[in-house]
TIZAKOL-431384 format. One record per residue: residue number from 1; z, x negated, y negated of N, C-alpha, C in turn. Coordinates in nm, 4 decimals, padded with zeros to 6 digits. Example, Ala and Ser with C-alpha at 12.3 -4.5 7.8 and 13.67 -1.06 7.14 Angstrom:
! TIZAKOL-431384
1 00.7800 -01.3190 00.5690 00.7800 -01.2300 00.4500 00.7800 -01.3200 00.3300
2 00.7080 -01.2850 00.2250 00.7140 -01.3670 00.1060 00.7870 -01.2900 -00.0030
//
This chain:
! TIZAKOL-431384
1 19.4589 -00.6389 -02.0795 19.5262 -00.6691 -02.2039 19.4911 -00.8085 -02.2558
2 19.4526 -00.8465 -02.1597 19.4725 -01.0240 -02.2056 19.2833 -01.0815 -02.2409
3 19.1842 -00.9988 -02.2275 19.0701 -01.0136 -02.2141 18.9837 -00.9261 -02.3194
4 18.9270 -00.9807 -02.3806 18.8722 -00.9708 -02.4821 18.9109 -01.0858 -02.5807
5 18.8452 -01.1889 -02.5738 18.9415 -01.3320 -02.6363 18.9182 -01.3090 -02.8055
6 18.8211 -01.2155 -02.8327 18.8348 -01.1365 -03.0007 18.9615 -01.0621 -03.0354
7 19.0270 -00.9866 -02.9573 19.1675 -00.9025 -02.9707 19.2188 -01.0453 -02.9707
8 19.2302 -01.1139 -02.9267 19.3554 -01.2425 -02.9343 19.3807 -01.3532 -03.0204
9 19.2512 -01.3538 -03.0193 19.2412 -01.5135 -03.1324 19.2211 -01.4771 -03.2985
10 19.2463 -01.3468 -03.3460 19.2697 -01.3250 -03.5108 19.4071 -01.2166 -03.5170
11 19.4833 -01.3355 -03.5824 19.6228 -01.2269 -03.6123 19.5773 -01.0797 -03.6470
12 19.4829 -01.0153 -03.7000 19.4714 -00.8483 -03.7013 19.4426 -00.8254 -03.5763
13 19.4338 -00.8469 -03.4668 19.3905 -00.7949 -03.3502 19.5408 -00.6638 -03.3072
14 19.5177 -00.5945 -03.2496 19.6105 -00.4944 -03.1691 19.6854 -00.5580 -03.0455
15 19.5970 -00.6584 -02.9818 19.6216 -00.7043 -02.8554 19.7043 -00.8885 -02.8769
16 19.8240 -00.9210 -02.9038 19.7952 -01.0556 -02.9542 19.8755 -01.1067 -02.8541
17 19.7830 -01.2315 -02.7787 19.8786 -01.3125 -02.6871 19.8898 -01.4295 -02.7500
18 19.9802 -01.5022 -02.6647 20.0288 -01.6654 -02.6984 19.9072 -01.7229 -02.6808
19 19.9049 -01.8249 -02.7848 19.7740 -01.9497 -02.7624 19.7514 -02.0035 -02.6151
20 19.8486 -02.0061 -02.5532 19.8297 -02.0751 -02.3998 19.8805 -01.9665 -02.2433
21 19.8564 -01.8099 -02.3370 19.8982 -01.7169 -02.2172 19.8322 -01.7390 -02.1235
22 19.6396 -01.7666 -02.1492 19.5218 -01.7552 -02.0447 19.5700 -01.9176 -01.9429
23 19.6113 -01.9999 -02.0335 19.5719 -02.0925 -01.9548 19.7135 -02.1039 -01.8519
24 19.8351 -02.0498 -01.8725 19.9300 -02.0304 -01.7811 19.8830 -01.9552 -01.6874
25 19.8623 -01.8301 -01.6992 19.7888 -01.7812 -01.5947 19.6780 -01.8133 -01.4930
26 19.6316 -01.9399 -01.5387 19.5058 -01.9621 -01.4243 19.5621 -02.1131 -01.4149
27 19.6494 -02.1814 -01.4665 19.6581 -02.3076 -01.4076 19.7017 -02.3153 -01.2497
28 19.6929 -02.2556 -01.1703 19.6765 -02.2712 -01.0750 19.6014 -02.3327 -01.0002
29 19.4670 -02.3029 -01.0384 19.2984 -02.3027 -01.0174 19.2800 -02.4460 -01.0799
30 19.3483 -02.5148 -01.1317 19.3335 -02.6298 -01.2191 19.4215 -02.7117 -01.1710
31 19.5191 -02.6862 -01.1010 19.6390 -02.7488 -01.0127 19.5312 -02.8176 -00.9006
32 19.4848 -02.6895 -00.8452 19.4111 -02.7089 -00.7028 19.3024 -02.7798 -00.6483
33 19.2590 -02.8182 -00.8128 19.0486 -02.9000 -00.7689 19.0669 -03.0487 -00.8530
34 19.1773 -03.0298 -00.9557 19.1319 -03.1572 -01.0783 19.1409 -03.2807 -00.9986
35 19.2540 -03.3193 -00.8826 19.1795 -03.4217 -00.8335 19.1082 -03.4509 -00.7347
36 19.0225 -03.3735 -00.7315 18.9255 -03.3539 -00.6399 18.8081 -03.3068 -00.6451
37 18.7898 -03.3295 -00.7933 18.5977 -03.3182 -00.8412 18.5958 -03.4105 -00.9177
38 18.4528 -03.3877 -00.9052 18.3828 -03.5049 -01.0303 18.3750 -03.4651 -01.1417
39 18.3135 -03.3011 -01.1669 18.2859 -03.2618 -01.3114 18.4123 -03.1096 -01.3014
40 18.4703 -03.1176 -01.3991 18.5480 -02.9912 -01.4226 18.4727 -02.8820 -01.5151
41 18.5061 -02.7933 -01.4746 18.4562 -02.6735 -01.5612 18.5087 -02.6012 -01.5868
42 18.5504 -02.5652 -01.8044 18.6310 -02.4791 -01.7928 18.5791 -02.3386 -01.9093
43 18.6108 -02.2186 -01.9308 18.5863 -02.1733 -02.0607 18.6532 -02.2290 -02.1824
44 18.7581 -02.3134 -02.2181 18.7686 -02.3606 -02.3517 18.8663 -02.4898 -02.2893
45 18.8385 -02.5917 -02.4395 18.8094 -02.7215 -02.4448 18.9436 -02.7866 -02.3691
46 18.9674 -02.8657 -02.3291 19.1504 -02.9338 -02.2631 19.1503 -03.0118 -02.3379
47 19.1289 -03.0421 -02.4089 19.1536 -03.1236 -02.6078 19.2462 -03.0172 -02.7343
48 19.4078 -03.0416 -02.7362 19.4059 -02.9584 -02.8016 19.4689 -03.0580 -02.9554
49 19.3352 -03.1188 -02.9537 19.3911 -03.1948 -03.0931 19.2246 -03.1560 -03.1943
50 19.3303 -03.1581 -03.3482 19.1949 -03.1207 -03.4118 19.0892 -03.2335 -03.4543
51 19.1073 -03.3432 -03.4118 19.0372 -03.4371 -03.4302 18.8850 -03.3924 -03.3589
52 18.8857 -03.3524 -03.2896 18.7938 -03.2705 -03.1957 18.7120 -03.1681 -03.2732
53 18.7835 -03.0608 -03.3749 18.7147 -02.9622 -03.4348 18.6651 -03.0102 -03.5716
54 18.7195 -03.1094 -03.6278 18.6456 -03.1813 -03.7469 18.5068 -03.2275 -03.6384
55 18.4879 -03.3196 -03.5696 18.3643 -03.3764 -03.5501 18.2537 -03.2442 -03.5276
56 18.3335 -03.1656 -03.3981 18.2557 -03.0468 -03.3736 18.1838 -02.9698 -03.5052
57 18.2452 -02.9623 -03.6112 18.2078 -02.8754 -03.6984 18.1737 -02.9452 -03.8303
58 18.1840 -03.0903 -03.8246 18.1053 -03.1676 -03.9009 18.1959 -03.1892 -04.0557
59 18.3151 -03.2049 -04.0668 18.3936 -03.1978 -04.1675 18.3485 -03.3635 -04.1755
60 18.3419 -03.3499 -04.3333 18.3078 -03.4345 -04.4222 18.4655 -03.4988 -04.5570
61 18.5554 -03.6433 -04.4945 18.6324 -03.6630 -04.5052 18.6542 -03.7319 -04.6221
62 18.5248 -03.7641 -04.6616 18.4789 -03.8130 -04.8313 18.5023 -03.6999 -04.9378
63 18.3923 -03.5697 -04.9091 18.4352 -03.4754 -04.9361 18.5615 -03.3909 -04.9820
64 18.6265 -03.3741 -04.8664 18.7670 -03.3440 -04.8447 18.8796 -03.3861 -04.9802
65 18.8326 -03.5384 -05.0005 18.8968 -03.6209 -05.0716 18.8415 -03.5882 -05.2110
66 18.8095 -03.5466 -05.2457 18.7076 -03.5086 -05.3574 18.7327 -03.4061 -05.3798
67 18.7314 -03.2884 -05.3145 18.7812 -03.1206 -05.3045 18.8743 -03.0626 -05.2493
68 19.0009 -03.0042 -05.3091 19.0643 -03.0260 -05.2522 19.0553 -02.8301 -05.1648
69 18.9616 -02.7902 -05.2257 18.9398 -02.6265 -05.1813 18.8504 -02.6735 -05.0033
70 18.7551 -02.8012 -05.0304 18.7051 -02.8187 -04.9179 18.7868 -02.8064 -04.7607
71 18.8963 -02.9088 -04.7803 18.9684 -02.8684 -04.6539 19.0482 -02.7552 -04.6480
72 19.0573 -02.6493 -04.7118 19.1229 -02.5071 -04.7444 19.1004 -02.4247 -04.6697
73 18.9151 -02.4436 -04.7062 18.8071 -02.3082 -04.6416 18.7239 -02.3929 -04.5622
74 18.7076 -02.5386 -04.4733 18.6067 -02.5723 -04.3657 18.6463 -02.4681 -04.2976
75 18.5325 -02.4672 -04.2184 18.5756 -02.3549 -04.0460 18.6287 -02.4876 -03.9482
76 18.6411 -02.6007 -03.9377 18.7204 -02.6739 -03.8742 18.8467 -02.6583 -03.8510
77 18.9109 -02.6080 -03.9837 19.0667 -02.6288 -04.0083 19.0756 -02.4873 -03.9838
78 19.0300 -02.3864 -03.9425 19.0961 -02.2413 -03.9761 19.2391 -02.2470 -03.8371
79 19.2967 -02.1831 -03.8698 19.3872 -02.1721 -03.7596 19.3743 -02.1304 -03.6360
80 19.2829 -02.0294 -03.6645 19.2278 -01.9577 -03.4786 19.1276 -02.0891 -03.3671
81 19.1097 -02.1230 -03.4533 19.0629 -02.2362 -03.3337 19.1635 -02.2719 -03.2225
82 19.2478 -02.3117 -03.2595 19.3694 -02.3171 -03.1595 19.3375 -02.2551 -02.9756
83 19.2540 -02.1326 -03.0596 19.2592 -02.0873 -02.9175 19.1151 -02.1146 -02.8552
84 19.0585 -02.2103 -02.9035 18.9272 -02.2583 -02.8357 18.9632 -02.3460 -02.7690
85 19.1286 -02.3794 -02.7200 19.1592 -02.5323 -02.6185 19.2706 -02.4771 -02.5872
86 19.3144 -02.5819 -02.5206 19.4465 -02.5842 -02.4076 19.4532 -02.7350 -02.4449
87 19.6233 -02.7653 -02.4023 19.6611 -02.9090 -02.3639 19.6290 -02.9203 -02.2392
88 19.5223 -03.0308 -02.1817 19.4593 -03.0737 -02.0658 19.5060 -03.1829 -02.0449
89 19.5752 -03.2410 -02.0909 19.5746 -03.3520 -02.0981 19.6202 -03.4494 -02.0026
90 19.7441 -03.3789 -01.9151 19.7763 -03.3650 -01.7942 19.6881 -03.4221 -01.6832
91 19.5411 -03.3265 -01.7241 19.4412 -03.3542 -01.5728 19.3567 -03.4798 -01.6213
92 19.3201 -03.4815 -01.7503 19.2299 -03.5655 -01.8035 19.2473 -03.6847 -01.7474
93 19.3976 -03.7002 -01.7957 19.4753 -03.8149 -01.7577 19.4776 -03.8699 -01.6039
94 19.5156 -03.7711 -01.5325 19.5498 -03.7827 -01.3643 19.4211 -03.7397 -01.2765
95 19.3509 -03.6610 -01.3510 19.2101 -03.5848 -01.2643 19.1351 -03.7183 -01.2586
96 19.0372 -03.7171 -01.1525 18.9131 -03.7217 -01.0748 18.7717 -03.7169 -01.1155
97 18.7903 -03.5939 -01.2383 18.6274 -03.6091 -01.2615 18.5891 -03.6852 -01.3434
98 18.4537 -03.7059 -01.4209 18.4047 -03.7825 -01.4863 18.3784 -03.6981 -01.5925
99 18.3745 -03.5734 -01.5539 18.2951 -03.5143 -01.7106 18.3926 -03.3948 -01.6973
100 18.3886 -03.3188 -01.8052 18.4376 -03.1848 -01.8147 18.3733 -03.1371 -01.9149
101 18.3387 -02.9693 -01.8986 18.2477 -02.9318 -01.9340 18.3209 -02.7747 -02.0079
102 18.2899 -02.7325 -02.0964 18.3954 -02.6224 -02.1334 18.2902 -02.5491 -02.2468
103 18.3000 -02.3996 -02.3130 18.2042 -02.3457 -02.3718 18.2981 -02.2778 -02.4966
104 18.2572 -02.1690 -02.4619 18.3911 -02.0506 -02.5869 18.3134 -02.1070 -02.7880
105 18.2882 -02.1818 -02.7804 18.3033 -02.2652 -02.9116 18.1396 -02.2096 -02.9939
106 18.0415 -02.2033 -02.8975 17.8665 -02.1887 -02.9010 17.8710 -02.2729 -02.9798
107 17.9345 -02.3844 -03.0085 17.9071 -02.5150 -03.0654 17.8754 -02.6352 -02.9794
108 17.7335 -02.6603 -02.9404 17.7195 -02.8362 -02.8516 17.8252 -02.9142 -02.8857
109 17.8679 -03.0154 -02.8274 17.9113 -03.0755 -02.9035 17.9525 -03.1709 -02.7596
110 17.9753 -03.2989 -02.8197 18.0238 -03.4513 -02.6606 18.0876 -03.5499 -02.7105
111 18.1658 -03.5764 -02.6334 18.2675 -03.7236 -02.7170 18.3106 -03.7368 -02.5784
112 18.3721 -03.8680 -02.5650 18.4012 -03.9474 -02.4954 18.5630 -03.9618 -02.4895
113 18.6232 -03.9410 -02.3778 18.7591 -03.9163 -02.3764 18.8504 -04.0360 -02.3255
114 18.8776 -04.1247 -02.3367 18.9073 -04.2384 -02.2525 19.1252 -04.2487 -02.2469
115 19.0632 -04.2553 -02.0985 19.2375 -04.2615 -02.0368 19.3527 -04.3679 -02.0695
116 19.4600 -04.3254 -02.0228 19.5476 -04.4773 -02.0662 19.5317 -04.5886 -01.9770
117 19.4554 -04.5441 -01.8918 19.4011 -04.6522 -01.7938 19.2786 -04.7213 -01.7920
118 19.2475 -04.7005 -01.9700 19.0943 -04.7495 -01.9502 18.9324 -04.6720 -01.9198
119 18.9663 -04.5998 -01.8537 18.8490 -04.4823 -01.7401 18.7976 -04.3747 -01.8588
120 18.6506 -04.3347 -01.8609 18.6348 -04.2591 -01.9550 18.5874 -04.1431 -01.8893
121 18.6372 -04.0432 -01.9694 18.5746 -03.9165 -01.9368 18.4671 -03.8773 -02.0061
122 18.3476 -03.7854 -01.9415 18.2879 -03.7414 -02.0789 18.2823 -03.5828 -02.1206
123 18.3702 -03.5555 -02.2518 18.3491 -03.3929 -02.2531 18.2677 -03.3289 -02.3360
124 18.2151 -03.2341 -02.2706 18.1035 -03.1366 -02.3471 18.1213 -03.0204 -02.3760
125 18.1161 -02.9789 -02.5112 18.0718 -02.8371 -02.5269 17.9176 -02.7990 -02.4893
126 17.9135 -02.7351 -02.3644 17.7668 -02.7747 -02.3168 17.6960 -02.5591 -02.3843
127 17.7321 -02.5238 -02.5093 17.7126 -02.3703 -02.4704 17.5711 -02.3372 -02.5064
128 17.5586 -02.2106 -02.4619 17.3633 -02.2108 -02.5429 17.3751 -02.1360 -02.6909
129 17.5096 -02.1314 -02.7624 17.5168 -02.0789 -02.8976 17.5576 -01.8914 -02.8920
130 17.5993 -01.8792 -02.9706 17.6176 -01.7227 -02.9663 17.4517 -01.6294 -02.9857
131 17.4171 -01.5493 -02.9011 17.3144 -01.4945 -02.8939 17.2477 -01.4086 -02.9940
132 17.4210 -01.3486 -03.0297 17.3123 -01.2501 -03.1872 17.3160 -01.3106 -03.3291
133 17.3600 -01.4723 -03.3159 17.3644 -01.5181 -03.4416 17.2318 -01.6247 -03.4223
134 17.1655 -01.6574 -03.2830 17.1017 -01.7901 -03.2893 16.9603 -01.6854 -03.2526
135 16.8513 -01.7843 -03.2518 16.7583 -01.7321 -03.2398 16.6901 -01.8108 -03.0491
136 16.5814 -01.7560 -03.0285 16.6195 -01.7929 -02.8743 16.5328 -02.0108 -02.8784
137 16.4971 -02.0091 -03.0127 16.4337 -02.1360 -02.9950 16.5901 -02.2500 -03.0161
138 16.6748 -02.2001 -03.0350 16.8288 -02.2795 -03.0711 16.8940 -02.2891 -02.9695
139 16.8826 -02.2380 -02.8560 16.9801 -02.2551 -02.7593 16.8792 -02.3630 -02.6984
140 17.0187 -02.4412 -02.6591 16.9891 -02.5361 -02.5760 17.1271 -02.6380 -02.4906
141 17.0605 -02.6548 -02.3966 17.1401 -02.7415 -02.2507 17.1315 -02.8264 -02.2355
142 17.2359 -02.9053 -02.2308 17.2752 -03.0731 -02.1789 17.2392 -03.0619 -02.0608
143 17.1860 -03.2070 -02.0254 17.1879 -03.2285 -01.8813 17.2146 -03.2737 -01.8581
144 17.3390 -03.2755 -01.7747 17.4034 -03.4481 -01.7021 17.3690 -03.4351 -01.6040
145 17.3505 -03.6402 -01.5816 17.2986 -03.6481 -01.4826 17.5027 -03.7150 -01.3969
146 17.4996 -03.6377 -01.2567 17.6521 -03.7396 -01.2240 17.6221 -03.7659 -01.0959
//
């Protein structure tokens, strides 16, 4: 019921869970390693602020200001994004690793997460793009080095 993250993440779906059903269900698995790795790995982002999906998706704030249909219809602002993250913020904060690494989005994308203690994280949308929309010369992989 809970799988197929297309049934979930557009109000017409048949199947509709809470924005944070998946990640209740597996925080367990996230209880058990965050302080105790270096790089975390998850399927969607532990950023659940949209400051994150403007950069990701390149919203233009000059623009915006100028149009007011622009911030209406970006794909930044749509509402289903929501379910491309979780509040992480928890581990970000208290975890161990240095990087975290998360996909769901087929958007690259890296910013720098820095704690209340100073300490930075670095997170990546590391994905190789959706397959039947990209062509195979578009995908491409970060490499960290840790």
């Amino acid at each position: 019921m809970i799988i197929n993250d297309a049934m979930t993440i557009h109000p017409t779906g048949d199947k509709v869970a809470k924005f944070d059903y998946l990640f209740h269900e597996e925080k367990y698995r996230l209880d058990a390693v965050y302080q105790q790795c270096d790089v975390m790995i998850s399927h969607v982002s532990p950023l659940s602020e949209w400051k994150q999906f403007l950069e990701m998706y390149g919203f233009d704030s000059d623009q915006a200001s100028r149009d007011p249909n622009y911030s209406m219809n970006h794909v930044s602002l749509q509402g289903y994004r929501a379910f491309y993250c979780f509040d992480g913020k928890e581990y970000l904060e208290n975890g161990s690793m240095t990087h975290w690494i998360f996909g769901h989005t087929h958007q690259n994308f890296s910013r720098t997460y820095q704690r209340e203690n100073g300490k930075e994280i670095e997170i990546v949308c590391n994905s190789i793009g959706a397959p039947k929309k990209n062509k195979e010369s578009d995908f491409k992989i970060k490499v960290i080095e840790v």
